[in-house]
TORPA-4810 file (N, C-alpha, C, O; in nm, 3 decimals):
<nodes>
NODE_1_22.122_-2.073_9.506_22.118_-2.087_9.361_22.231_-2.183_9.319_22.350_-2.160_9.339_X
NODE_2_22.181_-2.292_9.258_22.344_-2.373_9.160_22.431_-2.306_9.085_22.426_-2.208_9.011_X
NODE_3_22.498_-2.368_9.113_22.597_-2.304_9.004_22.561_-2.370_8.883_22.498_-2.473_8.861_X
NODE_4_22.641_-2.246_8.777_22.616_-2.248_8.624_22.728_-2.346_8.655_22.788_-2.379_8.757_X
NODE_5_22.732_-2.380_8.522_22.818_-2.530_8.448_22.862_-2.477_8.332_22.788_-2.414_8.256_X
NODE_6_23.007_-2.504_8.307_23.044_-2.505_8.152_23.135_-2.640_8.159_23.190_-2.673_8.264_X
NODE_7_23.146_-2.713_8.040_23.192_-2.773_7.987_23.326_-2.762_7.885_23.301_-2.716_7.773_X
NODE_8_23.391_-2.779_7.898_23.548_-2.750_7.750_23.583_-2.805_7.726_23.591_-2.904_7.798_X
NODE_9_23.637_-2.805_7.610_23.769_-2.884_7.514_23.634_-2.980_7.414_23.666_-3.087_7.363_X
NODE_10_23.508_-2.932_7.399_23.395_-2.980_7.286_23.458_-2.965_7.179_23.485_-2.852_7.137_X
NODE_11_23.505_-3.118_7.093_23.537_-3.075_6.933_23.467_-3.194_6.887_23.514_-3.244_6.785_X
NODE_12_23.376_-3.244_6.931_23.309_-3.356_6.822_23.151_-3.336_6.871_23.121_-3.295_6.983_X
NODE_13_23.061_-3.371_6.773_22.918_-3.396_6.770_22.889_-3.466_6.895_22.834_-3.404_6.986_X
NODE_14_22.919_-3.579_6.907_22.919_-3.654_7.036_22.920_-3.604_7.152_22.822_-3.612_7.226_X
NODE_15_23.042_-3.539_7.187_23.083_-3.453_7.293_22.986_-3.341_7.351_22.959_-3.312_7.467_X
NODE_16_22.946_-3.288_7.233_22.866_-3.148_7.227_22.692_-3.214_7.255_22.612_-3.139_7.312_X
NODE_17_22.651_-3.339_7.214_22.545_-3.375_7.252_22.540_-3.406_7.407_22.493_-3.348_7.504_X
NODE_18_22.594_-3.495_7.391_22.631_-3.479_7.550_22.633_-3.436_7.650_22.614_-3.485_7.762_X
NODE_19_22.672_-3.282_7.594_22.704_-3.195_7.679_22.552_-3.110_7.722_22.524_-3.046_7.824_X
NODE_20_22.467_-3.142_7.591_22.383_-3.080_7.570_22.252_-3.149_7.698_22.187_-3.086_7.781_X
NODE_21_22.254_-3.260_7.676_22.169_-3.399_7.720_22.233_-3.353_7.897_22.128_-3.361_7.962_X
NODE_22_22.299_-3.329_7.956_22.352_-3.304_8.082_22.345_-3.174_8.138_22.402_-3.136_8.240_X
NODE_23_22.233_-3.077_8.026_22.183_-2.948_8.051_22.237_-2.876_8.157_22.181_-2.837_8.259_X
NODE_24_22.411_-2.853_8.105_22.500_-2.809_8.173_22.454_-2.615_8.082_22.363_-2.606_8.000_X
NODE_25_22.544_-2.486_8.128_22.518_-2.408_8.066_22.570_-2.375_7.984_22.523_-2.296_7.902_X
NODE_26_22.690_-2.425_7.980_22.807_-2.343_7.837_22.841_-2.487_7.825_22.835_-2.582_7.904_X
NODE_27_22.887_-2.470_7.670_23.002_-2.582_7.605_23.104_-2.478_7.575_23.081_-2.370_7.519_X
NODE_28_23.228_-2.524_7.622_23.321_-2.437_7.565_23.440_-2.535_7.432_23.487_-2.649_7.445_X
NODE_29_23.462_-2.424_7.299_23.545_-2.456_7.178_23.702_-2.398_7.208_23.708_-2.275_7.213_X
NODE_30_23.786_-2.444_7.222_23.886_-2.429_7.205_23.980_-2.417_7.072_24.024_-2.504_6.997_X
NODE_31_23.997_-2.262_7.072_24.046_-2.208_6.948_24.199_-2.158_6.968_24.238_-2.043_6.947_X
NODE_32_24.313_-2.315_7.034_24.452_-2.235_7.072_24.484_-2.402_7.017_24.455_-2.512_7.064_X
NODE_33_24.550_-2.362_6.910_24.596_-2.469_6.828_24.712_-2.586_6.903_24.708_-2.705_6.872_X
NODE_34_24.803_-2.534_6.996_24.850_-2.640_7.054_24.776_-2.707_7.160_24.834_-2.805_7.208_X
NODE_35_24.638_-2.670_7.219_24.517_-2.774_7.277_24.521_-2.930_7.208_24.523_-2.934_7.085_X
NODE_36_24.522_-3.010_7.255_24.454_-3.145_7.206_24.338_-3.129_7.157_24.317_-3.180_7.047_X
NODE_37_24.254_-3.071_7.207_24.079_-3.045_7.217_24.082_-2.900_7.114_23.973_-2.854_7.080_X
NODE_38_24.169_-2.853_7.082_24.126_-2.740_6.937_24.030_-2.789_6.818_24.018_-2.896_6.758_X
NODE_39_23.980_-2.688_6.812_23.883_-2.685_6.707_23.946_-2.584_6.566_24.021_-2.489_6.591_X
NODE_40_23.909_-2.612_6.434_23.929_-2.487_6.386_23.789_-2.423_6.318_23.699_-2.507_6.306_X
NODE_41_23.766_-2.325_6.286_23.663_-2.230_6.270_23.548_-2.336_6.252_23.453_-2.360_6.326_X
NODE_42_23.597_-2.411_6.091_23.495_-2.481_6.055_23.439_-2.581_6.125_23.321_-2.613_6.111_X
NODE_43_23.526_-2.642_6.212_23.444_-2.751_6.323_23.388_-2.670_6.410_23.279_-2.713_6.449_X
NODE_44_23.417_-2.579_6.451_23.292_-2.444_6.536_23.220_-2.412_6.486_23.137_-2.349_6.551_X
NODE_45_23.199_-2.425_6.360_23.086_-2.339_6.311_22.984_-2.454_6.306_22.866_-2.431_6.334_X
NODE_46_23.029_-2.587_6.270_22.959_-2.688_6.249_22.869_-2.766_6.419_22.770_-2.838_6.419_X
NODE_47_22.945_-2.719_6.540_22.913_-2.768_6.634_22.793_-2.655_6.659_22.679_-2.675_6.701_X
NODE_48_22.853_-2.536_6.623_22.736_-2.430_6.691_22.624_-2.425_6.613_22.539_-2.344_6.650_X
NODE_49_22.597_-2.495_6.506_22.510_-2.458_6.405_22.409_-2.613_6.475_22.287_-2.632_6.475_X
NODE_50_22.536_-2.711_6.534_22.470_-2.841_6.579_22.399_-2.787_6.711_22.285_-2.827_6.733_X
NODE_51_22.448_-2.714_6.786_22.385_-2.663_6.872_22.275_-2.568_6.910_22.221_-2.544_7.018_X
NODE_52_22.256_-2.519_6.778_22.134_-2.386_6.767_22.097_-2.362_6.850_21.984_-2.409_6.855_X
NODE_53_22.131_-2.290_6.969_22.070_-2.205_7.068_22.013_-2.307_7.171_21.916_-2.277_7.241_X
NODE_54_22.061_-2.404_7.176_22.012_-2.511_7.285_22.098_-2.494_7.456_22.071_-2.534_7.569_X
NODE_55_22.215_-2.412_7.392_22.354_-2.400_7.503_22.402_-2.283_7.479_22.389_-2.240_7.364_X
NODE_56_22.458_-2.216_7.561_22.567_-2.136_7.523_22.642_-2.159_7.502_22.701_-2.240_7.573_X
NODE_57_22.718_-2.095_7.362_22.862_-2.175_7.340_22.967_-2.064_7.360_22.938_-1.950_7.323_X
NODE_58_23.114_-2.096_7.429_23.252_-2.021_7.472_23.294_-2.030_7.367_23.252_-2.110_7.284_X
NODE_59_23.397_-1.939_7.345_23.555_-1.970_7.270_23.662_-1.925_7.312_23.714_-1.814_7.332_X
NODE_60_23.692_-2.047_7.323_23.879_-1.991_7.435_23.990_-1.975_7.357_24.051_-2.062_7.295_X
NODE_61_24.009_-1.868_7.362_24.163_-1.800_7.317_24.222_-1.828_7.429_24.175_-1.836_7.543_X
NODE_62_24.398_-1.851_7.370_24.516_-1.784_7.459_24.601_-1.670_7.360_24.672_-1.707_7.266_X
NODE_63_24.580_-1.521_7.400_24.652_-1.497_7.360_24.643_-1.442_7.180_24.740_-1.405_7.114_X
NODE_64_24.506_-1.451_7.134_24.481_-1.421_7.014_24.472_-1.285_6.958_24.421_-1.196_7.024_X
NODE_65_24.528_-1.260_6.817_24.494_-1.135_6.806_24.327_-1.156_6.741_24.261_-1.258_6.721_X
NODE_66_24.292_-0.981_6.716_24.199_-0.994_6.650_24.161_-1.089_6.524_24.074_-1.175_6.541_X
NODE_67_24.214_-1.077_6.420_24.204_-1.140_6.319_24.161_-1.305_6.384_24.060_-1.360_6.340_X
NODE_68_24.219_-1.352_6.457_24.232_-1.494_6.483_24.047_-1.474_6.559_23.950_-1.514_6.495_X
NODE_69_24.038_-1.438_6.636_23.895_-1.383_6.686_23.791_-1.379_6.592_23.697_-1.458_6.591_X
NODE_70_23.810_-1.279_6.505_23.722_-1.237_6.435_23.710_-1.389_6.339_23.616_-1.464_6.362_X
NODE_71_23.805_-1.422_6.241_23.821_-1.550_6.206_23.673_-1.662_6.277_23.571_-1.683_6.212_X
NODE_72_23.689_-1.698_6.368_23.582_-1.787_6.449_23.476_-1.747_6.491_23.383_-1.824_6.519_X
NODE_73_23.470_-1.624_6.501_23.314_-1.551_6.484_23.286_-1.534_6.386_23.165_-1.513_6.392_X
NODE_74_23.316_-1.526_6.288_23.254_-1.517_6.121_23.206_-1.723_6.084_23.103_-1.760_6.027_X
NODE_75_23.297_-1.799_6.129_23.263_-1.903_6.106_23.135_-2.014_6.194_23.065_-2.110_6.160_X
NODE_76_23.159_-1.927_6.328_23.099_-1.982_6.456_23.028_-1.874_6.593_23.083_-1.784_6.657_X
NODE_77_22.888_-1.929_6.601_22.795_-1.847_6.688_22.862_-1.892_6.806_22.848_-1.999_6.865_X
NODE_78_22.942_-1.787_6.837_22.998_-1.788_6.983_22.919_-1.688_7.057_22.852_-1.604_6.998_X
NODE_79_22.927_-1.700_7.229_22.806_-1.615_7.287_22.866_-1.564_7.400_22.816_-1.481_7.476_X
NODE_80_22.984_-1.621_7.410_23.107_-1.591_7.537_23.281_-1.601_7.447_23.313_-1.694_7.373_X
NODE_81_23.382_-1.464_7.485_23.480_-1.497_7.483_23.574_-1.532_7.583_23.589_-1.437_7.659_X
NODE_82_23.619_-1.596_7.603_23.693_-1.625_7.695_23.867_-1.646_7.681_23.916_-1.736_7.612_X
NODE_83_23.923_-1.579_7.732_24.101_-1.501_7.693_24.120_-1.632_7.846_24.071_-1.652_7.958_X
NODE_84_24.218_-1.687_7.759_24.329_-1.743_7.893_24.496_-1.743_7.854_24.584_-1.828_7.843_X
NODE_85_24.488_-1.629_7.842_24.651_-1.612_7.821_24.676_-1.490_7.880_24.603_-1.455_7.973_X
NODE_86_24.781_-1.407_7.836_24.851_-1.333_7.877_24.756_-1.205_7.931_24.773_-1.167_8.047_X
NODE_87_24.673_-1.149_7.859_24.534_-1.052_7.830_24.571_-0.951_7.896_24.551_-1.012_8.000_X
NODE_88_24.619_-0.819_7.943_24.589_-0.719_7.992_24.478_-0.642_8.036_24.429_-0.602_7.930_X
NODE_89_24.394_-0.588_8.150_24.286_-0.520_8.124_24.222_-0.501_8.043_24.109_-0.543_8.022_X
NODE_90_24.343_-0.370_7.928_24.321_-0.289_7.846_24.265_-0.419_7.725_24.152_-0.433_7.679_X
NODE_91_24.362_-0.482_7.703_24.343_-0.579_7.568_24.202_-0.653_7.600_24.139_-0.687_7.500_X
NODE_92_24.147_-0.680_7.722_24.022_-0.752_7.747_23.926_-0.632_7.722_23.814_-0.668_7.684_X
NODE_93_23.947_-0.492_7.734_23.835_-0.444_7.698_23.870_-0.397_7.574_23.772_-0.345_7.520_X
NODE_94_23.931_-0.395_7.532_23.920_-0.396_7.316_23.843_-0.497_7.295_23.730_-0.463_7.262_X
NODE_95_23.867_-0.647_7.305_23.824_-0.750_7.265_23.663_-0.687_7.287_23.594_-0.644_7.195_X
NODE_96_23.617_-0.692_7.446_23.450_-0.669_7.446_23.416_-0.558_7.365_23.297_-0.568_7.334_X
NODE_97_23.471_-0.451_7.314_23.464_-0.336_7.221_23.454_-0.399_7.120_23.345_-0.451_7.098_X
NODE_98_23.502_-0.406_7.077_23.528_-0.445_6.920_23.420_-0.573_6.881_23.351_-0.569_6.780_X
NODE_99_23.418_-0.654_6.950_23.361_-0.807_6.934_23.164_-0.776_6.959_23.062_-0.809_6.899_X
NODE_100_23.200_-0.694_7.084_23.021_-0.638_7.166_22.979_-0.836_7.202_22.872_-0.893_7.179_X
NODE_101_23.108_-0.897_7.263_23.025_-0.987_7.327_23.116_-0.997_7.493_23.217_-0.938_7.531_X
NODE_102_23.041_-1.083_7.552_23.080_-1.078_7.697_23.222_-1.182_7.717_23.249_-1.297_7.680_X
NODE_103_23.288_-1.083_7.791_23.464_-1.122_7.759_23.510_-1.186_7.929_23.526_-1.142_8.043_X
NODE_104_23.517_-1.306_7.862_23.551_-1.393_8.031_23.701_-1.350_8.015_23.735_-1.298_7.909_X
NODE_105_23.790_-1.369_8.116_23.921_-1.322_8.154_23.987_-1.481_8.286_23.965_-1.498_8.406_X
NODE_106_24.064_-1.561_8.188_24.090_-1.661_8.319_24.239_-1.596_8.367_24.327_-1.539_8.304_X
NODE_107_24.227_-1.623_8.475_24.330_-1.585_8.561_24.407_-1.704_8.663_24.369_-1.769_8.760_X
NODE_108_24.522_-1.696_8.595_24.599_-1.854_8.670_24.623_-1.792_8.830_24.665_-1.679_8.853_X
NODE_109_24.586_-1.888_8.926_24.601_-1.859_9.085_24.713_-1.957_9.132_24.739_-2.075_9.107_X
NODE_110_24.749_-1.895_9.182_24.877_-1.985_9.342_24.919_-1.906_9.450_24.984_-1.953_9.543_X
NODE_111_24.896_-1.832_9.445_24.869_-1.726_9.593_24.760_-1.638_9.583_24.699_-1.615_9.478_X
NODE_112_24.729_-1.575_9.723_24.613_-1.469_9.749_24.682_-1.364_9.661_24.599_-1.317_9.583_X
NODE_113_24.799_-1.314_9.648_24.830_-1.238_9.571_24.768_-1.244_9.392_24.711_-1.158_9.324_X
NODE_114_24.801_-1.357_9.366_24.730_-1.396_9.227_24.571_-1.333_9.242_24.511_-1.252_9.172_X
NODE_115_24.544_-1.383_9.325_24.367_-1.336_9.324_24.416_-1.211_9.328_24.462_-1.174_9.220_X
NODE_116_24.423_-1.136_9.412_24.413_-1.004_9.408_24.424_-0.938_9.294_24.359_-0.833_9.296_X
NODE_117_24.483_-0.959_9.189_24.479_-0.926_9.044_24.398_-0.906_8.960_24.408_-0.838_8.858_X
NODE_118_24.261_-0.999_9.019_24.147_-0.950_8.928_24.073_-0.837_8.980_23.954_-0.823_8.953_X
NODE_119_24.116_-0.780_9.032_24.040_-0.612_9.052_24.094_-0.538_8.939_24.056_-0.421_8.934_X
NODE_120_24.158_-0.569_8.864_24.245_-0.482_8.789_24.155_-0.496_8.609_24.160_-0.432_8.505_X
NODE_121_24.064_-0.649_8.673_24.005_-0.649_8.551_23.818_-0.597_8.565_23.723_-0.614_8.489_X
NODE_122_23.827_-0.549_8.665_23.667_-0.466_8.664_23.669_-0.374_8.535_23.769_-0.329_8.479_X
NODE_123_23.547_-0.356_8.503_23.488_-0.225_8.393_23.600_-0.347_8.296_23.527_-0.370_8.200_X
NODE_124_23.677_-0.397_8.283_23.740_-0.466_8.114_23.670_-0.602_8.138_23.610_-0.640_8.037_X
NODE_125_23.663_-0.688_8.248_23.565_-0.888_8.153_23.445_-0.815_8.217_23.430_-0.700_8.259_X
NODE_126_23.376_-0.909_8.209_23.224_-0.935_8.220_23.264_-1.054_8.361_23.196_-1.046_8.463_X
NODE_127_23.364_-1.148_8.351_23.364_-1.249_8.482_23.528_-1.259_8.477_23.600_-1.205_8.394_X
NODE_128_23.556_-1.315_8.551_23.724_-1.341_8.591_23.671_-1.536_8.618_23.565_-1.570_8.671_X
NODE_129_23.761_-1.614_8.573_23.769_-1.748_8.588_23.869_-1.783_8.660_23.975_-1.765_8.599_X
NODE_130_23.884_-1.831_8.775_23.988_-1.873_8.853_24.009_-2.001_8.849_23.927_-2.087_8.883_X
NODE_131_24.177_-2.030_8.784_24.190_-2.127_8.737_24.370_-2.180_8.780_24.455_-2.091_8.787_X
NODE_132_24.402_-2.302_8.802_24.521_-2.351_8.853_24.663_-2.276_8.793_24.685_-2.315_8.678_X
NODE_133_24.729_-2.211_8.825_24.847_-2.127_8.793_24.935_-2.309_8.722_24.945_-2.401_8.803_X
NODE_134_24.981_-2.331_8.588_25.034_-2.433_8.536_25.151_-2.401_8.562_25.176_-2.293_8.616_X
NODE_135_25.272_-2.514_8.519_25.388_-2.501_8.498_25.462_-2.449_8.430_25.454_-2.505_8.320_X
NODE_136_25.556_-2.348_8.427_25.591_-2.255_8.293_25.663_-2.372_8.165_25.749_-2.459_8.161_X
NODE_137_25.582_-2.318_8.088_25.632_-2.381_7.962_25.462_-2.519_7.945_25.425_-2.588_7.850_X
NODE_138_25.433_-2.508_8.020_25.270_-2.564_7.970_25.175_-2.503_7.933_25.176_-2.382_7.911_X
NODE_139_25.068_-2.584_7.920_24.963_-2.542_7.835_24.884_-2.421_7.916_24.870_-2.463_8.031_X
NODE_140_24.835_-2.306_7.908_24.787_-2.240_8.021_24.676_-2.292_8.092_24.673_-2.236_8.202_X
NODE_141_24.609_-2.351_8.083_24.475_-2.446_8.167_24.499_-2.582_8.100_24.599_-2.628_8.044_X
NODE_142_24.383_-2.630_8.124_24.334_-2.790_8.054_24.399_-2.931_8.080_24.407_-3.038_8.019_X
NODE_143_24.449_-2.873_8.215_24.584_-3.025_8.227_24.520_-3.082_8.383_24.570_-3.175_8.445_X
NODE_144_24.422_-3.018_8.420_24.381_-3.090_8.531_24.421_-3.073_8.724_24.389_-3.144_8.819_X
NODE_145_24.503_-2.942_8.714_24.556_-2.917_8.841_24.455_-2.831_8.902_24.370_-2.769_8.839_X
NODE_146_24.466_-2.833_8.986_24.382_-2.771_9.053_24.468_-2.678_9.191_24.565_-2.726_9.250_X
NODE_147_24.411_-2.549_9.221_24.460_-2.467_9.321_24.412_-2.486_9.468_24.312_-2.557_9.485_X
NODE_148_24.474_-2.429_9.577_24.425_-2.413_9.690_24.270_-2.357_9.689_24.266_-2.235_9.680_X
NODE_149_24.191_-2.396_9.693_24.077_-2.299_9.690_24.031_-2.259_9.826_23.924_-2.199_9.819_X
NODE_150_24.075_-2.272_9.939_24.035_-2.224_10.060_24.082_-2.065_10.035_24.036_-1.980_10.111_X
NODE_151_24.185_-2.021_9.915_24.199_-1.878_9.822_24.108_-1.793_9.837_24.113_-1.679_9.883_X
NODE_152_23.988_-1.876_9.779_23.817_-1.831_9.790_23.756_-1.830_9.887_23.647_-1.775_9.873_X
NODE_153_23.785_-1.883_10.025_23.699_-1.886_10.098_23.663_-1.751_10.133_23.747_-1.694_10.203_X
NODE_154_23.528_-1.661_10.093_23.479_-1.617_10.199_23.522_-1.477_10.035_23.496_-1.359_10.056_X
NODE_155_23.558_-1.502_9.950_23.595_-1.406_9.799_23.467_-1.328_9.793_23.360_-1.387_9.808_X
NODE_156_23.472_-1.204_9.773_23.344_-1.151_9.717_23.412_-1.010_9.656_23.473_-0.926_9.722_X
NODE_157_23.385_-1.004_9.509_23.403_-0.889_9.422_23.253_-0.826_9.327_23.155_-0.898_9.304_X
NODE_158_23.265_-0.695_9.286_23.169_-0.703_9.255_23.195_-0.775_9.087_23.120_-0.806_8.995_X
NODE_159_23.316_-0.779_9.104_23.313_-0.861_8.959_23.245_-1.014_8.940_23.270_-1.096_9.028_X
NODE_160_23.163_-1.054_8.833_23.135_-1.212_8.892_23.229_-1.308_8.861_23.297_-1.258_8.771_X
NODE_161_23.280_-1.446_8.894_23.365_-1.511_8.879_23.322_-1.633_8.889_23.218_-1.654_8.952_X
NODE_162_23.385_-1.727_8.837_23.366_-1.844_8.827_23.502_-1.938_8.876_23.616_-1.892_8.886_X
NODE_163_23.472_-2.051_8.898_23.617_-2.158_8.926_23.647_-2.295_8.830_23.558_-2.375_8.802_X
NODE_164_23.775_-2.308_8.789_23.844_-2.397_8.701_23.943_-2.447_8.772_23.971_-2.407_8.885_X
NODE_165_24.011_-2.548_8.701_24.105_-2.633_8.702_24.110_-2.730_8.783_24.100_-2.708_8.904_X
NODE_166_24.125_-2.842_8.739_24.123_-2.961_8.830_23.990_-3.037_8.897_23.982_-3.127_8.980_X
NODE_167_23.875_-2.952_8.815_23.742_-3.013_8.870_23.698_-3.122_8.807_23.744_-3.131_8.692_X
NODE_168_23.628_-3.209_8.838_23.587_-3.364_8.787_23.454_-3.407_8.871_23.422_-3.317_8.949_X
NODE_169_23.393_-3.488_8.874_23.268_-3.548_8.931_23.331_-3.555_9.062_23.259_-3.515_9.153_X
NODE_170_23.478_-3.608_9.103_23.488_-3.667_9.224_23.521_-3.513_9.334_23.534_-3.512_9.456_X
NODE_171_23.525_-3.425_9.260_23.556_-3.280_9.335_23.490_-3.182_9.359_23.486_-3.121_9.465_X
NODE_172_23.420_-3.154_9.238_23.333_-3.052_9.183_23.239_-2.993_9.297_23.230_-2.874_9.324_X
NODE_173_23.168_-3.100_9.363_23.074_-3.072_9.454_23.141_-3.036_9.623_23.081_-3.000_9.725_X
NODE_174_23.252_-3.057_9.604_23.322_-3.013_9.748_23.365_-2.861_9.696_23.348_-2.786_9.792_X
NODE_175_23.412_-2.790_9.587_23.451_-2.730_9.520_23.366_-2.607_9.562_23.393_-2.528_9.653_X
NODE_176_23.282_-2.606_9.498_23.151_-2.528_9.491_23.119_-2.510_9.674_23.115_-2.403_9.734_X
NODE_177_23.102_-2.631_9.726_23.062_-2.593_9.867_23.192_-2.515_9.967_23.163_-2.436_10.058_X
NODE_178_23.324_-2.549_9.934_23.452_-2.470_9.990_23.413_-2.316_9.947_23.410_-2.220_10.023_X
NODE_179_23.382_-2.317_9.799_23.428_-2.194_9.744_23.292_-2.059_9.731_23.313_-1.938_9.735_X
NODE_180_23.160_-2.123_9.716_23.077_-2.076_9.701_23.090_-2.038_9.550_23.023_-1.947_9.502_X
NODE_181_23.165_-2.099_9.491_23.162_-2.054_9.372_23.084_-2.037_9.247_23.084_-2.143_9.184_X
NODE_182_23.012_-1.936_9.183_22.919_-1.955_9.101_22.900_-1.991_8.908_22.831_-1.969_8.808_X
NODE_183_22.986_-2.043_8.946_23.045_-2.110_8.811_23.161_-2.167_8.794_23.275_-2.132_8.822_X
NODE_184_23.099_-2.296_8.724_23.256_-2.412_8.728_23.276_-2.416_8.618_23.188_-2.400_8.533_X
NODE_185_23.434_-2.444_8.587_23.492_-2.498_8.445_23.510_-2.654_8.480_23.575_-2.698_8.575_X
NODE_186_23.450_-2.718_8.398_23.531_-2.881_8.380_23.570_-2.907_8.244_23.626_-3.013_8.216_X
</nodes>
C-alpha cells in the first residue's frame, strides 16, 4: 500500500491548489504564529471552504490552549489536529475529547529512546508523527532536518504513525522504503 501524503505550511490559494492537483492526502494549516507559513483563522477558513472536501485538511498547533483551537475550528473545516509542541498524553486526549476530532501527536526523535516515548501516547492520538528533534530555541518542526531513520527500521506499534522532517522529492522515496513508513510529512 503507498503511503498517505500530507503536505504543510498551505497559506495561499495557489499552494492549496496545488496541493490539491498532486492528489496528495492532507494539506496541512499552520496555526503557530511564529511559523513563516501561519495562517490565521480567517485565511483557514477561506482555504478550507477553497477546498470543500476535495482533501483533508490538518491544523498544526504548538502548544495551544483550547480557546486558540477552538478559535480555528469555528473559522475553519479542519479534519485532523495535529499538536507539535510540548503535549502530554493527558493534554492530547482532552484535545480529542473536547474537539471529537482525530488528534495527531508529533514527536521530535534523536535517539531510540525518543521513539520509545510514543507508547505513552496510545488510547490519547489517533497517530504519533515522527519528526527531526530541532535545536533548542527553534522552531519545533518546519526547518528541514531530518533524523536517523534507520530509528524505524523494522518500528511496529499498534499505534499508527507517520514520518516528517527533512523530506523533499530528492529523499522521500528512500524514506518510505528505509522506514516502511505509512505516512509522510513534507
Amino acid at each position: 500500500m503507498p503511503a498517505r501524503i500530507k503536505i504543510c505550511g498551505i497559506s495561499t490559494p495557489e499552494a492549496l491548489d496545488a496541493t490539491i492537483a498532486a492528489r496528495v492526502d492532507y494539506a496541512g494549516l499552520v496555526f503557530y504564529p511564529a511559523s513563516p507559513r501561519a495562517v490565521t483563522p480567517n485565511v483557514a477558513g477561506a482555504l478550507t471552504a477553497r477546498a470543500s472536501g476535495r482533501i483533508a485538511m490538518v491544523g498544526l498547533f504548538v502548544d495551544a490552549d483550547d480557546a486558540t483551537i477552538a478559535e480555528a475550528l469555528a473559522a475553519a473545516r479542519l479534519d485532523v489536529l495535529q499538536l507539535h509542541g510540548s503535549e502530554t498524553p493527558e493534554r492530547v486526549a482532552q484535545f480529542r475529547a473536547r474537539f471529537g476530532k482525530p488528534v495527531w501527536k508529533a514527536l521530535p526523535i534523536a535517539s531510540a529512546s525518543d521513539l520509545a516515548r510514543a507508547a505513552a501516547y496510545a488510547g490519547a492520538a489517533d497517530l504519533i508523527l515522527f519528526d527531526a528533534k530541532t535545536p533548542k530555541g527553534a522552531l519545533p518542526g518546519g526547518m528541514g532536518l531530518a533524523f536517523d531513520w534507520s530509528l524505524l527500521a523494522g518500528y511496529r506499534s499498534a499505534l499508527p504513525w507517520g514520518l516528517a522532517g527533512g523530506l523533499n522529492l530528492a529523499n522521500v522515496a528512500e524514506a518510505i522504503q528505509q522506514t516502511g513508513a505509512p505516512l509522510v510529512g513534507v
